[in-house]
Biopython code that builds the backbone (N, CA, C, O; Angstrom):
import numpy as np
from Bio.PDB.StructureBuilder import StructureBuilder

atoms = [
    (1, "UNK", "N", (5.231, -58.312, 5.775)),
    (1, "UNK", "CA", (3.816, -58.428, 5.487)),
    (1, "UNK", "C", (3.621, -58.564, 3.988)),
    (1, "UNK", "O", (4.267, -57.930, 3.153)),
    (2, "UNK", "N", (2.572, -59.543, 3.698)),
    (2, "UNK", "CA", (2.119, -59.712, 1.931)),
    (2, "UNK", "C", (1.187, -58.622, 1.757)),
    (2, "UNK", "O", (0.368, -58.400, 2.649)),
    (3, "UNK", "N", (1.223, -57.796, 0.529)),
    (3, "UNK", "CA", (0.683, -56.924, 0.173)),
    (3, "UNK", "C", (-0.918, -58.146, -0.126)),
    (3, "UNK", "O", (-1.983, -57.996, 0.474)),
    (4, "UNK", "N", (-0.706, -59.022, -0.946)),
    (4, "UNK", "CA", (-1.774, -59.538, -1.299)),
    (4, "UNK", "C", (-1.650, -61.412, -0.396)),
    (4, "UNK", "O", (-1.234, -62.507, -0.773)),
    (5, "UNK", "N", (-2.167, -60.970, 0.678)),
    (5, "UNK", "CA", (-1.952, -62.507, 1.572)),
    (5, "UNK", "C", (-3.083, -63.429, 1.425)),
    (5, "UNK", "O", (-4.024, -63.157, 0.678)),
    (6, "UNK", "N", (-3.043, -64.171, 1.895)),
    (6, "UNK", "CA", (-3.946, -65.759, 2.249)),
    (6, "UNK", "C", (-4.506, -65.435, 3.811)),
    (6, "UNK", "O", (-4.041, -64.553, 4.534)),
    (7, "UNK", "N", (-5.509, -66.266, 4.135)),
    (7, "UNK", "CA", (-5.923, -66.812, 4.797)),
    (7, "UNK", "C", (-4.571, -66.966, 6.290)),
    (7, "UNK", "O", (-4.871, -66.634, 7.437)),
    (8, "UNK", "N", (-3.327, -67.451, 5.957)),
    (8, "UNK", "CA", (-2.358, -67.895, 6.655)),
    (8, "UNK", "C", (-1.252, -67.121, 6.482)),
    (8, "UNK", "O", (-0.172, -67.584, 6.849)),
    (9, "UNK", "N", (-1.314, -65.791, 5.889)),
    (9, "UNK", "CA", (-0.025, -65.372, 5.844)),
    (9, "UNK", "C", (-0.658, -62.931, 6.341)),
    (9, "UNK", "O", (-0.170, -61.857, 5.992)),
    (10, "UNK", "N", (-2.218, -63.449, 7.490)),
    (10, "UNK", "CA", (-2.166, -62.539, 7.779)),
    (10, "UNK", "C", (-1.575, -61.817, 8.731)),
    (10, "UNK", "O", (-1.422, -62.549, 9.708)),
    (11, "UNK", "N", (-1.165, -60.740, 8.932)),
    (11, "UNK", "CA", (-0.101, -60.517, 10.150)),
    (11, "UNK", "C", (-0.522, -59.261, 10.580)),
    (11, "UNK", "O", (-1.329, -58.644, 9.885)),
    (12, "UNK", "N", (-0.078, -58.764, 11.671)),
    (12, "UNK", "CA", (-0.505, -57.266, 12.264)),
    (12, "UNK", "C", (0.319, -56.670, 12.911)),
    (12, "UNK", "O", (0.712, -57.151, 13.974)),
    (13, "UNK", "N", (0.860, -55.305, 12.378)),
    (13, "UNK", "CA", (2.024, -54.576, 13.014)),
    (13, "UNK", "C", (1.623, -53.399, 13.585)),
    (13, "UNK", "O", (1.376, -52.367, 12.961)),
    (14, "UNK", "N", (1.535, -53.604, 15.196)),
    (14, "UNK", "CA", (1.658, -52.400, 15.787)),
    (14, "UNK", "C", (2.768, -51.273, 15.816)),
    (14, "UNK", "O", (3.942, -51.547, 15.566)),
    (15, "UNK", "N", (2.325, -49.918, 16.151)),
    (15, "UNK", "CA", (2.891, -48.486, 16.247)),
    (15, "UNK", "C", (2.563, -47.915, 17.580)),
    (15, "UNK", "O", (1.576, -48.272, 18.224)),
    (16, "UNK", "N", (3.391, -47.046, 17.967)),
    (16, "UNK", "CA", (3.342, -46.608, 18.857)),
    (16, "UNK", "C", (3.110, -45.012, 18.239)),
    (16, "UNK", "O", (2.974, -44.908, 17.020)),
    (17, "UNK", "N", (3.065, -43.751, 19.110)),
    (17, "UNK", "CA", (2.562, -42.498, 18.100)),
    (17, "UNK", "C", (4.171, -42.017, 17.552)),
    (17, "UNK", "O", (4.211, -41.194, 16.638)),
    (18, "UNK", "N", (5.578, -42.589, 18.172)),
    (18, "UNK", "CA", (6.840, -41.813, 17.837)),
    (18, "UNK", "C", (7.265, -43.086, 16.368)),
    (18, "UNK", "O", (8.038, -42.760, 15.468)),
    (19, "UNK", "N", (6.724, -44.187, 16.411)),
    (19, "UNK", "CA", (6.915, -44.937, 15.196)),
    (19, "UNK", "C", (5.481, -45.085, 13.970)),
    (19, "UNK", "O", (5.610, -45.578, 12.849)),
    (20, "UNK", "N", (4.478, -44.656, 14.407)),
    (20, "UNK", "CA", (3.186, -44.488, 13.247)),
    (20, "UNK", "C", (4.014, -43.695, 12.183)),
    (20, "UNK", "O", (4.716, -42.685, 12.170)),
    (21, "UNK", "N", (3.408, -45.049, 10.921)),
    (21, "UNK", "CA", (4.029, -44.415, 9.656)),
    (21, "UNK", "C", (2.756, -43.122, 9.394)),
    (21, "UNK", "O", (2.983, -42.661, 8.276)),
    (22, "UNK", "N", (1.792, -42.555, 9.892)),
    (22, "UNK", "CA", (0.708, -41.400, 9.683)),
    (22, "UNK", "C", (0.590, -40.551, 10.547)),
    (22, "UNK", "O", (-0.036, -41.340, 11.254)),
    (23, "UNK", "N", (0.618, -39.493, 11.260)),
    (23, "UNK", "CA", (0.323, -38.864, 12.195)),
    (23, "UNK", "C", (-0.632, -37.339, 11.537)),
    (23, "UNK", "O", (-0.213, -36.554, 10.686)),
    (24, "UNK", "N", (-1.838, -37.293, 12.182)),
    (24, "UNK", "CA", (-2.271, -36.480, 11.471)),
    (24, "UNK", "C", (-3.175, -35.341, 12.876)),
    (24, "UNK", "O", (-3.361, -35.989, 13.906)),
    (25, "UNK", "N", (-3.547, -34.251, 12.931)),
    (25, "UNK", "CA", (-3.928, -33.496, 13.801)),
    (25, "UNK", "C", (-5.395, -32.565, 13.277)),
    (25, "UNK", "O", (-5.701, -32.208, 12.139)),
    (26, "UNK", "N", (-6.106, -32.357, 14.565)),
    (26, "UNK", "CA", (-7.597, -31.363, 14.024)),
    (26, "UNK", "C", (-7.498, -30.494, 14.825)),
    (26, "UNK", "O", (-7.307, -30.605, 16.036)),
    (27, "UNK", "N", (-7.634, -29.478, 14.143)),
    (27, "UNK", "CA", (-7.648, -27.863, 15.360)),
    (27, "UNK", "C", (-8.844, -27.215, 14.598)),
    (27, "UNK", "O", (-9.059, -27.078, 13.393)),
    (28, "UNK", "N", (-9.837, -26.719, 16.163)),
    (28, "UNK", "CA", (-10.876, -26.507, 15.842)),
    (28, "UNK", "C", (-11.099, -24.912, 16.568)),
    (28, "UNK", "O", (-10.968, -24.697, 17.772)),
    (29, "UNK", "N", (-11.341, -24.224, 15.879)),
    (29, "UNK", "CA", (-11.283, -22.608, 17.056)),
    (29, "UNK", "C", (-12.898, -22.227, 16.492)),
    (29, "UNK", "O", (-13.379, -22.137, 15.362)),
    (30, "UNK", "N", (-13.537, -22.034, 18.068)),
    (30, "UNK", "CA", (-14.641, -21.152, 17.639)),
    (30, "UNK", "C", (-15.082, -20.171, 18.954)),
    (30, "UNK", "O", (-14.468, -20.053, 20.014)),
    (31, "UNK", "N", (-16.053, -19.658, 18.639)),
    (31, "UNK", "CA", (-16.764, -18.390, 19.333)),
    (31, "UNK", "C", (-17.658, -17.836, 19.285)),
    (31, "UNK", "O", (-18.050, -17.049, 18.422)),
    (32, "UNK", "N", (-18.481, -18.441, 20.965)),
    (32, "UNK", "CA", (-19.861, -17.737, 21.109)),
    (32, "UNK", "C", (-19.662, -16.342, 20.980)),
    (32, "UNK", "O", (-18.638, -15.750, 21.321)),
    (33, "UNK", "N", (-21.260, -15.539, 20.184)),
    (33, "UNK", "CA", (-21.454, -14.162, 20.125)),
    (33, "UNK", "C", (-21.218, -13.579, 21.602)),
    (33, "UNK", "O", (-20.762, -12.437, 21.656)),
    (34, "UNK", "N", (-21.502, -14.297, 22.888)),
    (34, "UNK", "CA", (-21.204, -13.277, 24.149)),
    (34, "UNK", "C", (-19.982, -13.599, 24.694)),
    (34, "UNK", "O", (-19.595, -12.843, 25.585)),
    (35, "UNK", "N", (-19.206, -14.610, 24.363)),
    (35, "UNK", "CA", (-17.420, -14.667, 24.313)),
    (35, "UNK", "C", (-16.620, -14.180, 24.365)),
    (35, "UNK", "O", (-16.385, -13.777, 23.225)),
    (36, "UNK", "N", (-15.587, -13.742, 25.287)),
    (36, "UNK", "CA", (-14.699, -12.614, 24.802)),
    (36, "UNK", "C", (-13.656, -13.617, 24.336)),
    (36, "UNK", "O", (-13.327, -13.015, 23.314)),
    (37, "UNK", "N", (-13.000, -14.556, 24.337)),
    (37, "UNK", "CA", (-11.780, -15.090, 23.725)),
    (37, "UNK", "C", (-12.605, -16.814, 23.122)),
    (37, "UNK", "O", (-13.463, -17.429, 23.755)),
    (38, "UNK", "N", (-12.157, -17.120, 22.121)),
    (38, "UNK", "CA", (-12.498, -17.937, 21.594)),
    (38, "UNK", "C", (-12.169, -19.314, 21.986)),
    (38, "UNK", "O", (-10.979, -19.453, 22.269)),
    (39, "UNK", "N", (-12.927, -20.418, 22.086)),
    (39, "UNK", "CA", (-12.413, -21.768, 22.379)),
    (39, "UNK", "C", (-11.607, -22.502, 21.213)),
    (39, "UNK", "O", (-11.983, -22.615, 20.046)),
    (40, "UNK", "N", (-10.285, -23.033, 21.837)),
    (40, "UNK", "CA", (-9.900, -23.801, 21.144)),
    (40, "UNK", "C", (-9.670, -25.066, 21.205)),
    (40, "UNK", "O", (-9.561, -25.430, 22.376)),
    (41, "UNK", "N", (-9.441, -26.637, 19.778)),
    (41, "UNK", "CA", (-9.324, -27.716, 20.053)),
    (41, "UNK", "C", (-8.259, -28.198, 19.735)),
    (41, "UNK", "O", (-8.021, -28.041, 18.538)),
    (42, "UNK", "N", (-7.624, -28.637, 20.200)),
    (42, "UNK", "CA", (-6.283, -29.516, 19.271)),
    (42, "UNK", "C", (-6.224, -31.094, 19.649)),
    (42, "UNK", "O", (-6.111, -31.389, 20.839)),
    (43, "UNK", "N", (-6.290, -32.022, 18.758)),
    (43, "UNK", "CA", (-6.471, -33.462, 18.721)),
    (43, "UNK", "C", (-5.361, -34.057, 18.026)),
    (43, "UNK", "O", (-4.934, -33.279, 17.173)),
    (44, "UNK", "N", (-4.785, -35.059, 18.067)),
    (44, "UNK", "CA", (-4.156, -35.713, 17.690)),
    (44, "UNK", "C", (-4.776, -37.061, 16.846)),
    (44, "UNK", "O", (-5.913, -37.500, 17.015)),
    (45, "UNK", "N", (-3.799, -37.598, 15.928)),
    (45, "UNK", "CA", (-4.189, -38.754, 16.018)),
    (45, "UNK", "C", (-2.715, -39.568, 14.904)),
    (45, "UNK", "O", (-1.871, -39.042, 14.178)),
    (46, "UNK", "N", (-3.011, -41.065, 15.274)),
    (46, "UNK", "CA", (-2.286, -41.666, 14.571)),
    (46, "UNK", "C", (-2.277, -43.285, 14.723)),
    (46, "UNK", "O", (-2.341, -43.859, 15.810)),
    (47, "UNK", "N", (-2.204, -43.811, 13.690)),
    (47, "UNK", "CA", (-2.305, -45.383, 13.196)),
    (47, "UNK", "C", (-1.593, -45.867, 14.192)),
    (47, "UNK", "O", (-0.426, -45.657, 14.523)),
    (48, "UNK", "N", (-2.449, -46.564, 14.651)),
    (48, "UNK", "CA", (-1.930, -47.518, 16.018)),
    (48, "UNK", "C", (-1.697, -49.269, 15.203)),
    (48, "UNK", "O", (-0.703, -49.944, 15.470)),
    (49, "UNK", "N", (-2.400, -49.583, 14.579)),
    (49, "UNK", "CA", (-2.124, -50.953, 14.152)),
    (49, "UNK", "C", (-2.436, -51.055, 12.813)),
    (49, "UNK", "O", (-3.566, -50.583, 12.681)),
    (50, "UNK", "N", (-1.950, -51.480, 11.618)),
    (50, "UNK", "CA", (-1.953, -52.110, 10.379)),
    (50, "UNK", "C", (-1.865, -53.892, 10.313)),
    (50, "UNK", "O", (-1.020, -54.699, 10.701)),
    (51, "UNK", "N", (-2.949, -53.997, 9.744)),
    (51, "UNK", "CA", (-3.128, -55.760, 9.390)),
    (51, "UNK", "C", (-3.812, -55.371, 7.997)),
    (51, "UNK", "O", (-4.497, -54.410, 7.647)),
    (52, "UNK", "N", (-3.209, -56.842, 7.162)),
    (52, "UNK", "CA", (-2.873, -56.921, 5.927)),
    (52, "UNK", "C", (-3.890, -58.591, 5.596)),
    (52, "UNK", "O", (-3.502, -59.740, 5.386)),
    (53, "UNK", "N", (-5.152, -58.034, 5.680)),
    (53, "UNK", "CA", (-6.280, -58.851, 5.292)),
    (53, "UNK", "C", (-6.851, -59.011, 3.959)),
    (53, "UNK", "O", (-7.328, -57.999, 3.446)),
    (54, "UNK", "N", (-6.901, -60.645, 2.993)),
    (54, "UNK", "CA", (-7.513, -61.002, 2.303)),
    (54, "UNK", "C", (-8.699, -60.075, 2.087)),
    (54, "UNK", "O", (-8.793, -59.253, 2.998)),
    (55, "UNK", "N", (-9.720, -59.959, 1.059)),
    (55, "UNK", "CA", (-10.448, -58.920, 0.797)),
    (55, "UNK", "C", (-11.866, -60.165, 1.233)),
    (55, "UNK", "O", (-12.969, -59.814, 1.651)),
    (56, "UNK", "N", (-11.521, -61.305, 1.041)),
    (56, "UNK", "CA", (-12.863, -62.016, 1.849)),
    (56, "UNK", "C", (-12.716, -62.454, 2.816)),
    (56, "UNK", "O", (-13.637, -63.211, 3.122)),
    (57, "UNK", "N", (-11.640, -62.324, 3.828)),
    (57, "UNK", "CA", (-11.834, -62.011, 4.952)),
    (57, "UNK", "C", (-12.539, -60.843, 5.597)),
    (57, "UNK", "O", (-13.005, -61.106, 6.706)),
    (58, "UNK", "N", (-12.695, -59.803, 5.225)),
    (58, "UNK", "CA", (-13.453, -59.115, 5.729)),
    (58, "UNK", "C", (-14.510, -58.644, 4.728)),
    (58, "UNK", "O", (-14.929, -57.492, 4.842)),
    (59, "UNK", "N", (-14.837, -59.201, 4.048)),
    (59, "UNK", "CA", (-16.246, -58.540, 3.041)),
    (59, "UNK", "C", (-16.631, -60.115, 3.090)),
    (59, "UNK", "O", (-16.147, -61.245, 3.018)),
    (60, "UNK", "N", (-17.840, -59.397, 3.264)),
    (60, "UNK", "CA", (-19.734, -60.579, 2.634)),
    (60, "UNK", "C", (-20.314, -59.276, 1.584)),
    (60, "UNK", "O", (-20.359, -58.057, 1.421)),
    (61, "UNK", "N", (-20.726, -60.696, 1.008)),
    (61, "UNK", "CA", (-21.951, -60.257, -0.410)),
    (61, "UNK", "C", (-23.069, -60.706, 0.578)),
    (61, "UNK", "O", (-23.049, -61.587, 1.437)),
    (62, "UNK", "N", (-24.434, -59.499, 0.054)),
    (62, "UNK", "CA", (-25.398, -59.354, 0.396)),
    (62, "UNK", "C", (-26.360, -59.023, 0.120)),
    (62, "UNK", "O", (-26.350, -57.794, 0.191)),
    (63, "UNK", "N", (-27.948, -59.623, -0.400)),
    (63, "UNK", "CA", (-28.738, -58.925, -1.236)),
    (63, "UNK", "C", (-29.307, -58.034, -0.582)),
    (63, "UNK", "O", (-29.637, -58.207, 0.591)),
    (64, "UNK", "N", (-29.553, -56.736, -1.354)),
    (64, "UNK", "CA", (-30.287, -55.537, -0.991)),
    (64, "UNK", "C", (-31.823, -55.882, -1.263)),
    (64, "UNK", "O", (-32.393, -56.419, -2.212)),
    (65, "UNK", "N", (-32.147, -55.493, -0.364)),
    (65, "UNK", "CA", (-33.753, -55.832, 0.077)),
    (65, "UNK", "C", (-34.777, -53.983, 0.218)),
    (65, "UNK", "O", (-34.723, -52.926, 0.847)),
    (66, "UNK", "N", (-35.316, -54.436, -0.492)),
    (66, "UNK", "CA", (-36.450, -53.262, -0.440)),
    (66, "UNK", "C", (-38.049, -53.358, -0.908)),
    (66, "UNK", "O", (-38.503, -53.606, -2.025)),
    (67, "UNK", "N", (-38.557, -53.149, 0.010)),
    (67, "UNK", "CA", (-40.058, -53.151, 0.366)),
    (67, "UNK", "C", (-40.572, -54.489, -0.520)),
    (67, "UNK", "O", (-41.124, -54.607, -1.614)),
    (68, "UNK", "N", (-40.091, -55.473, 0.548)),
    (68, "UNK", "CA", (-40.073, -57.066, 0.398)),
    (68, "UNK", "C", (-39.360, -57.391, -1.113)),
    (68, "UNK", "O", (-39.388, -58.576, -1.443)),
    (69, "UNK", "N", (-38.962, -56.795, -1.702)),
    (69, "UNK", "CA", (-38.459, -57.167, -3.310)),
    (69, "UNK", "C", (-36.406, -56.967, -2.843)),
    (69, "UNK", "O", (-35.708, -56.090, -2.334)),
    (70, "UNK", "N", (-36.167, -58.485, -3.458)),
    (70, "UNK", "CA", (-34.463, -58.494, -3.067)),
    (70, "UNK", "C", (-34.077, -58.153, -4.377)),
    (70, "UNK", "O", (-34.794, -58.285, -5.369)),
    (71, "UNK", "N", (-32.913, -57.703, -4.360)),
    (71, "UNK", "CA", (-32.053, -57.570, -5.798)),
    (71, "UNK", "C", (-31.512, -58.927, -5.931)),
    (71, "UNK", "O", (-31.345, -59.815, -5.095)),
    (72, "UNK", "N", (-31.254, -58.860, -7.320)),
    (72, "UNK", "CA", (-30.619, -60.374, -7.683)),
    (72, "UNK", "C", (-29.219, -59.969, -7.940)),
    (72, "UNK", "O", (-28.641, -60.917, -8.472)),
    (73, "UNK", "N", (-28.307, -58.787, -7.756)),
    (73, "UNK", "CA", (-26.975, -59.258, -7.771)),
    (73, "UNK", "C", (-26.977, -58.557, -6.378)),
    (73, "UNK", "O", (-27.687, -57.680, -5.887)),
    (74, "UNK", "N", (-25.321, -59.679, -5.680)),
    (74, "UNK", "CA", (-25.322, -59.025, -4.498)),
    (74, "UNK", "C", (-24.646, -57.746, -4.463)),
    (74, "UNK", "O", (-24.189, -57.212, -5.474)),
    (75, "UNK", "N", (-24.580, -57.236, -3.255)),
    (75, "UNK", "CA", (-23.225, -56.216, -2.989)),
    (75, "UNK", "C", (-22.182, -56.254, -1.747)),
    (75, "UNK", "O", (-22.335, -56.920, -0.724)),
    (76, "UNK", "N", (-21.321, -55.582, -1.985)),
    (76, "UNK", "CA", (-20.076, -56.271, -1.061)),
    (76, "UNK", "C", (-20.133, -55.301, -0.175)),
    (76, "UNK", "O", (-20.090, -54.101, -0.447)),
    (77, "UNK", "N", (-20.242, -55.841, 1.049)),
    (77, "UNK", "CA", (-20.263, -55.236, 2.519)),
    (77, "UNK", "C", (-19.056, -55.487, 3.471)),
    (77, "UNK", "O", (-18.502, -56.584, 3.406)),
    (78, "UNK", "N", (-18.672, -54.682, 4.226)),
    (78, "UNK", "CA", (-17.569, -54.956, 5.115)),
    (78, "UNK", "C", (-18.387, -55.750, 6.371)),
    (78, "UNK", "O", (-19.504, -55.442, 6.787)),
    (79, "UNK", "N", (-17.318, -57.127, 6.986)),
    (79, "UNK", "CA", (-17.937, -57.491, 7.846)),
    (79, "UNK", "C", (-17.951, -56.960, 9.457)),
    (79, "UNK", "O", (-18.500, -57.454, 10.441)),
    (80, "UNK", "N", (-17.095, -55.718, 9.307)),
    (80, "UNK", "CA", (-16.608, -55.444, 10.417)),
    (80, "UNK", "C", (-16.629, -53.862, 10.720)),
    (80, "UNK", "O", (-15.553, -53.316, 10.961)),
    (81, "UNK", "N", (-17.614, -53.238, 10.717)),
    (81, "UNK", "CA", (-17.748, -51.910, 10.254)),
    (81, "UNK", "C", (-17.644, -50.742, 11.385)),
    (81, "UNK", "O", (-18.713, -50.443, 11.917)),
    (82, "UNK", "N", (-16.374, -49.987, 11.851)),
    (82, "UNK", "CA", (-16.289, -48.761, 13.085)),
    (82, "UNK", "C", (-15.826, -47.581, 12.439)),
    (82, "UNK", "O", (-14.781, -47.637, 11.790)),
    (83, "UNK", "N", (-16.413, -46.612, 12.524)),
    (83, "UNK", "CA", (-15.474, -45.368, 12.712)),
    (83, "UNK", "C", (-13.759, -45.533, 12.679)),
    (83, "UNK", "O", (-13.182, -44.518, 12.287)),
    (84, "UNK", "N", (-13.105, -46.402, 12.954)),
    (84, "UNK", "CA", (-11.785, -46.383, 13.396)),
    (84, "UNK", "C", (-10.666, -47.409, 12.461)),
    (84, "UNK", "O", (-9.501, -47.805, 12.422)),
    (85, "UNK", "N", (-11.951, -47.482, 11.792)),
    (85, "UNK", "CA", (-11.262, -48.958, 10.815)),
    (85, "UNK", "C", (-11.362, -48.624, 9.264)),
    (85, "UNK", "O", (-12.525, -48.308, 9.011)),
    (86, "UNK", "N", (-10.633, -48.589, 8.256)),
    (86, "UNK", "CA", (-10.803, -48.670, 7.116)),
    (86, "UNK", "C", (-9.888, -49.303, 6.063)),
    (86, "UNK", "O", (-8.679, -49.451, 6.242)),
    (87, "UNK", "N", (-10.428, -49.604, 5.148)),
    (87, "UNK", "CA", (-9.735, -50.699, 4.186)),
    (87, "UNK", "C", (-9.088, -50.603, 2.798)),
    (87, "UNK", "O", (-9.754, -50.957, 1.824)),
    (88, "UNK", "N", (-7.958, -50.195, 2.655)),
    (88, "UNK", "CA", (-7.003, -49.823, 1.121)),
    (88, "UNK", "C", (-7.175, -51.227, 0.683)),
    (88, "UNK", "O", (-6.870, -52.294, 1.217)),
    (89, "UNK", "N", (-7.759, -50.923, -0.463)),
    (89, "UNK", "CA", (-7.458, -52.302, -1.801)),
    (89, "UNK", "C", (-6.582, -52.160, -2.752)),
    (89, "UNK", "O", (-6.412, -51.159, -3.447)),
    (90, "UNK", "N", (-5.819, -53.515, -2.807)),
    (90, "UNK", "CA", (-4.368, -53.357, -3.452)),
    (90, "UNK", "C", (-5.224, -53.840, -5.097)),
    (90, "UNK", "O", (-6.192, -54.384, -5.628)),
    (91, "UNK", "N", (-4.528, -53.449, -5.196)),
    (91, "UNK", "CA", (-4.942, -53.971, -7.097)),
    (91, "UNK", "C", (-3.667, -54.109, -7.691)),
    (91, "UNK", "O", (-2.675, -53.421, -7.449)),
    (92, "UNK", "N", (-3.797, -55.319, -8.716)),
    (92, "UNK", "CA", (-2.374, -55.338, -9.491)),
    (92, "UNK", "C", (-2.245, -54.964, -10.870)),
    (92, "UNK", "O", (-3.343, -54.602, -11.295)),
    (93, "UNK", "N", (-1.682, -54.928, -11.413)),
    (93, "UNK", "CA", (-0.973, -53.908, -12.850)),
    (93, "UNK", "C", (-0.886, -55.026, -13.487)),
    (93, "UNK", "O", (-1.559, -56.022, -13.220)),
    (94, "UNK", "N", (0.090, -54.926, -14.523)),
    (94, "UNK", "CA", (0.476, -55.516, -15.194)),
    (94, "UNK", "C", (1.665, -56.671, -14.870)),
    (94, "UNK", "O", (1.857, -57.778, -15.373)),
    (95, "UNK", "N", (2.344, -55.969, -13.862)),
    (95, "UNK", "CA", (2.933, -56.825, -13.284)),
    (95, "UNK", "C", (2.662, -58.051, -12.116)),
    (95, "UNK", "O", (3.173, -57.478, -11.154)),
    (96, "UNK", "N", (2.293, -59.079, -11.693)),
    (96, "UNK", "CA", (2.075, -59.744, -10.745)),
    (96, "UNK", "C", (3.193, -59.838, -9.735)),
    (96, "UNK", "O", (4.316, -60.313, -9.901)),
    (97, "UNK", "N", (2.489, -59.111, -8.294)),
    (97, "UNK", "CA", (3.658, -58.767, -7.471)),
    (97, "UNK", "C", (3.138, -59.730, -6.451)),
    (97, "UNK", "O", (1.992, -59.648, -6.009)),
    (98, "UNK", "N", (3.968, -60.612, -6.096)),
    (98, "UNK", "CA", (3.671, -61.619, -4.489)),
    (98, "UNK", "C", (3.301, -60.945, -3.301)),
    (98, "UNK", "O", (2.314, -61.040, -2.571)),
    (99, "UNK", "N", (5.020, -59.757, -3.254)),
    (99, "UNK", "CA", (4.708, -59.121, -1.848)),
    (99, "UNK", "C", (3.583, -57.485, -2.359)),
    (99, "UNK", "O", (3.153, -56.733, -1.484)),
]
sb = StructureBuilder()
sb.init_structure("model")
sb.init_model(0)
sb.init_chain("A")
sb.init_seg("    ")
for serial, (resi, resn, name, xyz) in enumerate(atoms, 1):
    if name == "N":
        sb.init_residue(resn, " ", resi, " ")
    sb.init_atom(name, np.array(xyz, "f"), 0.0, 1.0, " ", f" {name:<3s}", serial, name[0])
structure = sb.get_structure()
């Protein structure tokens, strides 16, 4: 996978939960006042798929609009927006790296 790809060089690597490079867990314990033993939660979770998307592939610019008056610069919106999805931006240094 290109750290910084094209249009044509996007790709998508699934995980299963014994190969997810993340595995992360929520445990939640609480207790009603007339309760005698407390409820507990335990959740799992872990990166099921990584794809390695251009940054305008998934962002639009968009003017912000308020009480009929638009702004004149835009702002960058994701085009694809869930709970389940989020987006690391690579940035480069000094060095120019392909992959």
């Amino acid at each position: 996978m290109y750290k910084f790809s094209t249009k044509n060089q996007i790709k998508t690597k699934s995980f299963t939960k014994s190969t997810s490079p993340l595995i992360f867990s929520n445990r939640l314990v609480y207790k009603v006042e007339n309760d005698i033993l407390p409820t507990k939660f335990d959740t799992e979770f872990y990166v099921t798929e990584i794809t390695n998307y251009s940054e305008s592939e998934i962002t639009e610019k968009k003017y912000e609009e308020f009480c009929n008056q638009k702004n004149d610069i835009p702002k960058l919106y994701f085009k694809d927006v869930s709970p389940d999805k989020f987006y690391l931006k690579y940035t480069k240094g000094m060095d120019s790296w392909k992959h």
